[in-house]
C-alpha positions as a Python dict, from the first residue, in 0.01 Angstrom:
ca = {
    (1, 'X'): (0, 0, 0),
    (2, 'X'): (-28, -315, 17),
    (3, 'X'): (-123, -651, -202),
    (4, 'X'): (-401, -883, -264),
    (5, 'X'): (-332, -1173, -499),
    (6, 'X'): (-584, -1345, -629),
    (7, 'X'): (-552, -1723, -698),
    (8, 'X'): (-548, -1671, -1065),
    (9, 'X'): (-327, -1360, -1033),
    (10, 'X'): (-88, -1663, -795),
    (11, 'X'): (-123, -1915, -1078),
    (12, 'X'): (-74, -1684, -1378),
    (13, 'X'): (220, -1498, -1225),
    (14, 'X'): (369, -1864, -1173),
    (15, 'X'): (281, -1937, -1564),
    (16, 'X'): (455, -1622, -1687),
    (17, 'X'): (775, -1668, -1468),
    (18, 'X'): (786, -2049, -1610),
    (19, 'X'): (727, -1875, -1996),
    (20, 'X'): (936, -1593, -1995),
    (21, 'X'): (1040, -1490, -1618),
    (22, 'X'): (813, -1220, -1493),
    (23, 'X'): (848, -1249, -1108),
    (24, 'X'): (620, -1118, -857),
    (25, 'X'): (817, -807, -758),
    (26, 'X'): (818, -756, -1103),
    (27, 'X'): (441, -736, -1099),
    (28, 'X'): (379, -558, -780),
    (29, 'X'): (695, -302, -938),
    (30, 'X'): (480, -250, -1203),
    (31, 'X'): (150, -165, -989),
    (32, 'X'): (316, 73, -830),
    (33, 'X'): (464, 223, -1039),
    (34, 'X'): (337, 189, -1406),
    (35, 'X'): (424, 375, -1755),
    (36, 'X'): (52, 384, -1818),
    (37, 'X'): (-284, 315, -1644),
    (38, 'X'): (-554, 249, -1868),
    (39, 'X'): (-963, 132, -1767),
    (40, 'X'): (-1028, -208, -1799),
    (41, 'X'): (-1336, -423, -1744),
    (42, 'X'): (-1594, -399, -1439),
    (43, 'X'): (-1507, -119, -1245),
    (44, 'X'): (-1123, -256, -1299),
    (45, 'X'): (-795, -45, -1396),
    (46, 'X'): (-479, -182, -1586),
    (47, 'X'): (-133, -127, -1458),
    (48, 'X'): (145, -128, -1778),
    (49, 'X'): (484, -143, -1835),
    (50, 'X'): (646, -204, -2181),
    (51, 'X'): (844, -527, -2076),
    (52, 'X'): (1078, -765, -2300),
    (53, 'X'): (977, -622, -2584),
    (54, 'X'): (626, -689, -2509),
    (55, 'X'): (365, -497, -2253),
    (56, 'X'): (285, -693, -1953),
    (57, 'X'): (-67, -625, -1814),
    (58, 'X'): (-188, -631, -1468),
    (59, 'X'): (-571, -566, -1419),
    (60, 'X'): (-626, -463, -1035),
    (61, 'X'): (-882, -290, -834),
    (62, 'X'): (-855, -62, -577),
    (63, 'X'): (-927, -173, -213),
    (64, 'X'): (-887, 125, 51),
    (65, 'X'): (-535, 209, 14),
    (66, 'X'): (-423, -176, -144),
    (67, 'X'): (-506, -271, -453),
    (68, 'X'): (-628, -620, -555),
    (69, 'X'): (-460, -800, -812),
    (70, 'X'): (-707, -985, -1025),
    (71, 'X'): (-438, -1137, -1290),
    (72, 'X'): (-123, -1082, -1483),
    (73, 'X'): (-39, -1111, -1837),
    (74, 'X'): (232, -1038, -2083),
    (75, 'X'): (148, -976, -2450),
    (76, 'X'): (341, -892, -2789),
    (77, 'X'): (86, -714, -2865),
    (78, 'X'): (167, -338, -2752),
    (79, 'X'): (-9, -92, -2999),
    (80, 'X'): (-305, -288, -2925),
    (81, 'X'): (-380, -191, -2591),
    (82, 'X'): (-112, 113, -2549),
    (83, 'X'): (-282, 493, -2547),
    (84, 'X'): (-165, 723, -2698),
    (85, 'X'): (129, 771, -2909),
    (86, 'X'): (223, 444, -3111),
}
């Protein structure tokens, strides 16, 4: 499999390693291999991984075998978007 950044998955990977250091293996890690896919918006799925004490978010799409990343996002905000058990 392999990886397609957007730009503003690029500049909000960048942002989130300034804030609170996600790096991009991080991200990719957690595309491949994510506690929990969930659907997100247009056609889009969301990779997530409960991550320093947080959930960090990555939408992506599907491309062949490689998967798009569209952007990346951390939030303290788990039971919001977690399914299932709370």
């Amino acid at each position: 499999m392999k990886f397609i950044w957007t730009k503003h998955a690029k500049e909000r990977q960048k942002e989130w390693e300034r804030k609170i250091g996600i790096t991009r293996l991080e991200v990719e890690d957690a595309v491949i291999n994510p506690e929990q896919i969930v659907h997100g918006d247009m056609d889009a799925f969301v990779a997530q991984s409960k991550n320093r004490n947080g959930l960090l978010r990555i939408p992506f799409k599907n491309i062949g075998e490689d998967r798009k990343i569209l952007t990346v996002y951390w939030t303290s905000k788990v039971e919001k978007y977690w399914k299932g058990e709370k």
